[in-house]
C-alpha positions as CSV (number, residue, x, y, z in Angstrom):
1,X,113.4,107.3,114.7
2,X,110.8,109.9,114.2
3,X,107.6,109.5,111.6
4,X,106.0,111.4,109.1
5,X,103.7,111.1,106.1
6,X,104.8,111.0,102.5
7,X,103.3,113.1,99.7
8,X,101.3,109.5,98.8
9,X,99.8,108.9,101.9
10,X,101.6,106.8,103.4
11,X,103.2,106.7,107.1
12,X,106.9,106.2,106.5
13,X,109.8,106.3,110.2
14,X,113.3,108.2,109.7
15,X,116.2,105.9,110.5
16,X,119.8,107.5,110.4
17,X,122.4,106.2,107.5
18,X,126.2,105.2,108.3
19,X,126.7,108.8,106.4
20,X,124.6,110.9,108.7
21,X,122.2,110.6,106.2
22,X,118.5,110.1,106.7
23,X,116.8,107.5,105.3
24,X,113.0,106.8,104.6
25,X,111.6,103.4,105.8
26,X,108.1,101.5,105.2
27,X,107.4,100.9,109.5
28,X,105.9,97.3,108.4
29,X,108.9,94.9,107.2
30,X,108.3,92.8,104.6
31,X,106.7,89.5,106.4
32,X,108.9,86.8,105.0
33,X,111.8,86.5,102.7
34,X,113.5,83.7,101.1
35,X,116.9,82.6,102.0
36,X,119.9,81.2,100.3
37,X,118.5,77.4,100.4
38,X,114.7,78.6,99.0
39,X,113.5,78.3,102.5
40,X,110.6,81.3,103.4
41,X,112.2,83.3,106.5
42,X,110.5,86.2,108.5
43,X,112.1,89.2,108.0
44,X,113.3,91.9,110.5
45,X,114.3,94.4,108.1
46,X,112.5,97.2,107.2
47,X,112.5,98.5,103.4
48,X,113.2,101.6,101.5
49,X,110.1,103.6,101.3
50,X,111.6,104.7,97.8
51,X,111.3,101.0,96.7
52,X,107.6,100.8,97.2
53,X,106.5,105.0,96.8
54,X,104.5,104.8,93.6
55,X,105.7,108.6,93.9
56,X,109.8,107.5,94.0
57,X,110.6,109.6,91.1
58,X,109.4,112.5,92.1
59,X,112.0,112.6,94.7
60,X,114.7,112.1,92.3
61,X,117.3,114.6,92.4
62,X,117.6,116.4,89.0
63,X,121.0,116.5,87.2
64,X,122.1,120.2,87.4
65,X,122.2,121.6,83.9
66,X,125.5,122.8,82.1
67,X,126.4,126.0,82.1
């Protein structure tokens, strides 16, 4: 995975999707999520940086106009 730094500041890695496609990660997973019986687990998995960039829509791929 390589790193680099989003237009807000903040240090995102580059994992690789089951497409080929590449995929923007928060390095620091979430510390603990809940599981099915409400018990507080830590977590391994790293999140989206598009779920927590307060700049996520301006990555948003525009709707090509109509011709």
């Amino acid at each position: 995975m390589s790193q680099s730094v989003c237009k807000c500041g903040k240090m995102i890695v580059w994992a690789t999707g089951p497409k080929g496609n590449k995929i923007p990660l928060d390095p620091a997973p979430p510390t603990y999520v809940v599981d099915p019986e409400g018990h507080a687990v830590r977590s391994v998995a790293m999140v989206n940086h598009f779920a927590t960039c307060p700049l996520a829509n301006e990555f948003k791929k525009k709707p090509e106009e109509a011709s």
